[in-house]
DSSP file (Angstrom, degrees, kcal/mol; ACC not computed):
  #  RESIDUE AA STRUCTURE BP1 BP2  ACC     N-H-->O    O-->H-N    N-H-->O    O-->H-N    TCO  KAPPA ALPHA  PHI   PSI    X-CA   Y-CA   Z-CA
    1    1 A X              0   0    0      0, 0.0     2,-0.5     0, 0.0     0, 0.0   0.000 360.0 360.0 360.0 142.0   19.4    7.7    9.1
    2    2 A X    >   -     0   0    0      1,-0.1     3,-0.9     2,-0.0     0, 0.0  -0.541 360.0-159.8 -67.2 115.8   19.5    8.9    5.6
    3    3 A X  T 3  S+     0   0    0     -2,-0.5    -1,-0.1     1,-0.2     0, 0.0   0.696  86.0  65.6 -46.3 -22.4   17.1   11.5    4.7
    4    4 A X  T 3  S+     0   0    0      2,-0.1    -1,-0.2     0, 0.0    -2,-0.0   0.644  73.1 126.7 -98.2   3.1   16.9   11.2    1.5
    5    5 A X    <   -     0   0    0     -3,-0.9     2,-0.5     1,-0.1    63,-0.0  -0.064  44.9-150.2 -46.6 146.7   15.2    7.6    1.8
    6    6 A X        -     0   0    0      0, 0.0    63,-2.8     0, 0.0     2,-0.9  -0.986   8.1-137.3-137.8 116.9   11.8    7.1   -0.2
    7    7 A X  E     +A   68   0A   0     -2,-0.5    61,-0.3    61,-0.2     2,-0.1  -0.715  31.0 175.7 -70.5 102.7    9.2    4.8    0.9
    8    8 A X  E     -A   67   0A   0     59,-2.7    59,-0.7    -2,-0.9     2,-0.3  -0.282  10.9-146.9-112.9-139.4    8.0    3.0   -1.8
    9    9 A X  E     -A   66   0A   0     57,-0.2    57,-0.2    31,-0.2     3,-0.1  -0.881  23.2-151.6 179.3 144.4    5.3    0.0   -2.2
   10   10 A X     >  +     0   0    0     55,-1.2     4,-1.7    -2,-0.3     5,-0.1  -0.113  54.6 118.2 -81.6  14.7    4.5   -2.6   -3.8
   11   11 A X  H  > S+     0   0    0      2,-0.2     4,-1.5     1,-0.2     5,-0.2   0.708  77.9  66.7 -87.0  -9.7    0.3   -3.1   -3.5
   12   12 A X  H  > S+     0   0    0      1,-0.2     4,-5.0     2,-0.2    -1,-0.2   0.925 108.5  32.4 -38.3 -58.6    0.0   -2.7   -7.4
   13   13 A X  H  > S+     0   0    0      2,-0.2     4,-1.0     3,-0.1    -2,-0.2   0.704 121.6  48.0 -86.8 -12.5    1.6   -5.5   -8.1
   14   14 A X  H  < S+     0   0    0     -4,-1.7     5,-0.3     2,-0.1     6,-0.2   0.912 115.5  52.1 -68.2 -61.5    0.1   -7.5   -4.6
   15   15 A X  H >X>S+     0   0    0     -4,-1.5     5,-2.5     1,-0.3     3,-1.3   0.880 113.4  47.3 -44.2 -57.4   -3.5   -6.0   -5.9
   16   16 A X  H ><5S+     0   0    0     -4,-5.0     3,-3.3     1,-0.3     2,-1.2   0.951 104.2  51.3 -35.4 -66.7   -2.6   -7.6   -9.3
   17   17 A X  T 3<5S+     0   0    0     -4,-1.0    -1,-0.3     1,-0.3    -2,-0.2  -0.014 119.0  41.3 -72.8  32.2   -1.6  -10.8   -8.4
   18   18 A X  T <45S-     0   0    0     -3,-1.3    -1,-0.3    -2,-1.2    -2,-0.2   0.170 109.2-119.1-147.7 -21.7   -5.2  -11.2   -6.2
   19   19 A X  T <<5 +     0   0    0     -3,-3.3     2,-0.6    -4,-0.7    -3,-0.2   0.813  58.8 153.4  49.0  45.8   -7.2   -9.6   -8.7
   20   20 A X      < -     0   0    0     -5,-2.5    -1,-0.2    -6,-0.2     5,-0.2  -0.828  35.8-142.6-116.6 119.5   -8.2   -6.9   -6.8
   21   21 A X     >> -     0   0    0     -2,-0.6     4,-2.3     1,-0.1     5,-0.6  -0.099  33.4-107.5 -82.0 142.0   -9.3   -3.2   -8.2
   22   22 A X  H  >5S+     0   0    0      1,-0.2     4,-1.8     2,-0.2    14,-0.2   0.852 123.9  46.9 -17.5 -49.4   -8.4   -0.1   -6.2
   23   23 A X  H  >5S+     0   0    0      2,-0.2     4,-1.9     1,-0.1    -1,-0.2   0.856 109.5  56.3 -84.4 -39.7  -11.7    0.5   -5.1
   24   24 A X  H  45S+     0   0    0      2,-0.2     4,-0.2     1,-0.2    -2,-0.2   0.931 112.7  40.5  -9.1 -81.6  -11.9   -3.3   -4.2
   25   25 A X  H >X5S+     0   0    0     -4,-2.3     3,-2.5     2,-0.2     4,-0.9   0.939 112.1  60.6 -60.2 -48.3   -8.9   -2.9   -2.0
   26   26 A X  H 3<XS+     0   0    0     -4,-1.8     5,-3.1    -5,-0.6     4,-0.4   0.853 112.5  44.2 -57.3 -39.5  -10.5    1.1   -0.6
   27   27 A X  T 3<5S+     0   0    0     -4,-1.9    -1,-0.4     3,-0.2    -2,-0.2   0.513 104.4  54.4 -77.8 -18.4  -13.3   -0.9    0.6
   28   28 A X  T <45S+     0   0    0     -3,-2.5    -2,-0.2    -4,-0.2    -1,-0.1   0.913 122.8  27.9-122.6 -78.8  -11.8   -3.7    2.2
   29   29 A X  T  <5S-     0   0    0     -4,-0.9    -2,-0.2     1,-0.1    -3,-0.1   0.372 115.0-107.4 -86.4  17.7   -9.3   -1.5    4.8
   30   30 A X  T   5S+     0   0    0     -4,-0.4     2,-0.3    -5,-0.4    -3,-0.2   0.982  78.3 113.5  73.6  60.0  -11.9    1.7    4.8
   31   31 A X      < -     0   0    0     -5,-3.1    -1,-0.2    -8,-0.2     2,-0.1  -0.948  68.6 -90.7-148.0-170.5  -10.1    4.4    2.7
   32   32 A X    >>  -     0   0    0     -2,-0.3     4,-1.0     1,-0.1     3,-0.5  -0.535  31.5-113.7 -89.9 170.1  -11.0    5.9   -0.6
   33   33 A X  H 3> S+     0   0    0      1,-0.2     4,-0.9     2,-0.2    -1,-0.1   0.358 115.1  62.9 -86.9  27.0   -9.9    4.6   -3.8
   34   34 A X  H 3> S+     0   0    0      2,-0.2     4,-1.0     3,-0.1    -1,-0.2   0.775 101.5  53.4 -89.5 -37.3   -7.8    8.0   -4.1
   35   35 A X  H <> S+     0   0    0     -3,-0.5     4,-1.8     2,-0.2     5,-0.3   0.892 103.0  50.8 -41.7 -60.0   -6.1    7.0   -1.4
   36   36 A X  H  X S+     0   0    0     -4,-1.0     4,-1.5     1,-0.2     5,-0.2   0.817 117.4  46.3 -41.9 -53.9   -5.2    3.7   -2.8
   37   37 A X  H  X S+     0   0    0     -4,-0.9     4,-1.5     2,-0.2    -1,-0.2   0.761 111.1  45.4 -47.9 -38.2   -4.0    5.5   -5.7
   38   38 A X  H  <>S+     0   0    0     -4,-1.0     5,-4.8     2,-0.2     6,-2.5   0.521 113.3  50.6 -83.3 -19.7   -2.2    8.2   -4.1
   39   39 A X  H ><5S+     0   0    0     -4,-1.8     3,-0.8     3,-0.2    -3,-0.2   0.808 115.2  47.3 -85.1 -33.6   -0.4    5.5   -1.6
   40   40 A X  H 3<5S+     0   0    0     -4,-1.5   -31,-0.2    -5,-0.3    -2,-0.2   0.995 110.5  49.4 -50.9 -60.7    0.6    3.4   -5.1
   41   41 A X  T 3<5S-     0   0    0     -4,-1.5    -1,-0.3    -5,-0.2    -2,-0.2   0.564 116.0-118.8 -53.4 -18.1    1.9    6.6   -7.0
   42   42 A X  T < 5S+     0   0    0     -3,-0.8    -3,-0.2     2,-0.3    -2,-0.1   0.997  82.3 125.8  63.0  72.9    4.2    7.4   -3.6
   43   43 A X  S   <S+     0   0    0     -5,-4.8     2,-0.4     1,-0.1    -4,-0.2   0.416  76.3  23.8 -78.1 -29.8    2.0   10.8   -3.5
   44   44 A X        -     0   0    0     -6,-2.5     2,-0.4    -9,-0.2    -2,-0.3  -0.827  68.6-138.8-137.7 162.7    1.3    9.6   -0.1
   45   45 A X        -     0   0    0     -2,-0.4     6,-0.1    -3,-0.1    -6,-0.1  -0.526  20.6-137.1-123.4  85.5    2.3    7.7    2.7
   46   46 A X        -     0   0    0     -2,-0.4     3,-0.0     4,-0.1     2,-0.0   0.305  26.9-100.6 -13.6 149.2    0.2    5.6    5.0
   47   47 A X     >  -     0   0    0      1,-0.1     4,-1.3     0, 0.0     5,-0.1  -0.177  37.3-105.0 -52.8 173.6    0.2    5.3    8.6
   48   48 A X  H  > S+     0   0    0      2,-0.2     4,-1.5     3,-0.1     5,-0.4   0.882 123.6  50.5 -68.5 -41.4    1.8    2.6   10.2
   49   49 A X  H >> S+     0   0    0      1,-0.2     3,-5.2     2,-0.2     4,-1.9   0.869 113.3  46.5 -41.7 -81.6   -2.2    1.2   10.8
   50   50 A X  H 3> S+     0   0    0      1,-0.3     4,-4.2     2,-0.2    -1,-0.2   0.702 110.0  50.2 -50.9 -36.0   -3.0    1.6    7.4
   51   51 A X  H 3X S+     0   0    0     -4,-1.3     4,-1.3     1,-0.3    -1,-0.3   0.712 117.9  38.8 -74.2  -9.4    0.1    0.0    6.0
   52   52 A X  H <X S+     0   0    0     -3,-5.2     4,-1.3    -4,-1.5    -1,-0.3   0.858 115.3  53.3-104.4 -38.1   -0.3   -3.2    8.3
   53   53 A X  H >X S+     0   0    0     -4,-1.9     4,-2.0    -5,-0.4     3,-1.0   0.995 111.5  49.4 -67.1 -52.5   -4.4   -3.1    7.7
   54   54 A X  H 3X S+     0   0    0     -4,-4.2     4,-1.8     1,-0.3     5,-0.4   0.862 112.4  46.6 -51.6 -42.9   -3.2   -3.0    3.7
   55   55 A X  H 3<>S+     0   0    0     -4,-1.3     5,-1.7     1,-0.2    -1,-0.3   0.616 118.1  46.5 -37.5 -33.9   -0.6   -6.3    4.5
   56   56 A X  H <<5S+     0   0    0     -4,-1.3    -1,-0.2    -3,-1.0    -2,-0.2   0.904 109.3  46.3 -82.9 -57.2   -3.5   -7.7    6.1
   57   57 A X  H  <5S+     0   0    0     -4,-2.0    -2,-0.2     1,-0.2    -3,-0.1   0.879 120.4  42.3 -94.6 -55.6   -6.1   -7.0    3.6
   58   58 A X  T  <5S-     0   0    0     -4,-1.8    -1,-0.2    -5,-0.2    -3,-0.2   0.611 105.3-121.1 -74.7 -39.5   -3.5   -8.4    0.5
   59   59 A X  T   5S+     0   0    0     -5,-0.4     2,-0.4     1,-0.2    -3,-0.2   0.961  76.1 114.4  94.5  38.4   -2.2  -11.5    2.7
   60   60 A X      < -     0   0    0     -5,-1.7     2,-0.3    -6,-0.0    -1,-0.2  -0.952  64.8-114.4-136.4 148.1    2.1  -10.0    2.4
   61   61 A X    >>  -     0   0    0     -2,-0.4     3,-3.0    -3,-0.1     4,-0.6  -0.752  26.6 -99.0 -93.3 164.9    4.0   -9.0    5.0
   62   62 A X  H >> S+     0   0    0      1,-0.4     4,-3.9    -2,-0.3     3,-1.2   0.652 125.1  52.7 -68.2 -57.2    5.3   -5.7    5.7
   63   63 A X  H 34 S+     0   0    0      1,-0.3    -1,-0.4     2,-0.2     0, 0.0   0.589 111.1  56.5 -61.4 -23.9    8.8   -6.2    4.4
   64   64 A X  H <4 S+     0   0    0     -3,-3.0    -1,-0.3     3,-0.0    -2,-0.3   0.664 115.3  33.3 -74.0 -35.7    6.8   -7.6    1.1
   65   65 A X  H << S+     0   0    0     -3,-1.2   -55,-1.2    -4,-0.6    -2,-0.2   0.887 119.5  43.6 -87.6 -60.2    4.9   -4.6    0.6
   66   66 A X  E  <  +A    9   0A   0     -4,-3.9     2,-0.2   -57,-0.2   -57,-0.2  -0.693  52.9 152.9-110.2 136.7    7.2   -1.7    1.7
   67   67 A X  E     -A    8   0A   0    -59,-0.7   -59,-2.7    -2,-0.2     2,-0.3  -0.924  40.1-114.7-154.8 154.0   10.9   -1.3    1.0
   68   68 A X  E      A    7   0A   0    -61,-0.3   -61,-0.2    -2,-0.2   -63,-0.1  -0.611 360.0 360.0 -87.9 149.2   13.1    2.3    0.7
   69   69 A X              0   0    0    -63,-2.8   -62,-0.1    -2,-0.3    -1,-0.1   0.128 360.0 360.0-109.2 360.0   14.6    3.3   -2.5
């Protein structure tokens, strides 16, 4: 497996297309909306829970949300 792979995400643009604010979404799977920020920006990386509770929360599947750069 490549190391140098970068998870990145897509929940900006799912969040958009729902109308749904950061804090919106933080509330909805139980994190902060710093989190939500920090997972958008690739500062951070979700668990695998949080990333299927976010799929969940947004209505995409995984493979919709998350893809490596």
């Amino acid at each position: 497996m490549n190391d140098e792979l970068i998870l990145k995400n897509r929940i900006r643009v799912a969040r958009a297309e729902r109308n749904i604010s950061q804090g919106e979404l933080a509330k909805m799977v139980g994190v902060s909306r710093q989190t939500i920020s920090s997972i958008e920006t690739g500062a951070f990386n979700p668990t695998a829970k949080l990333a299927l509770v976010l799929c969940i929360a947004l209505e995409k599947k995984f493979e919709e949300l998350f893809y490596f750069d």
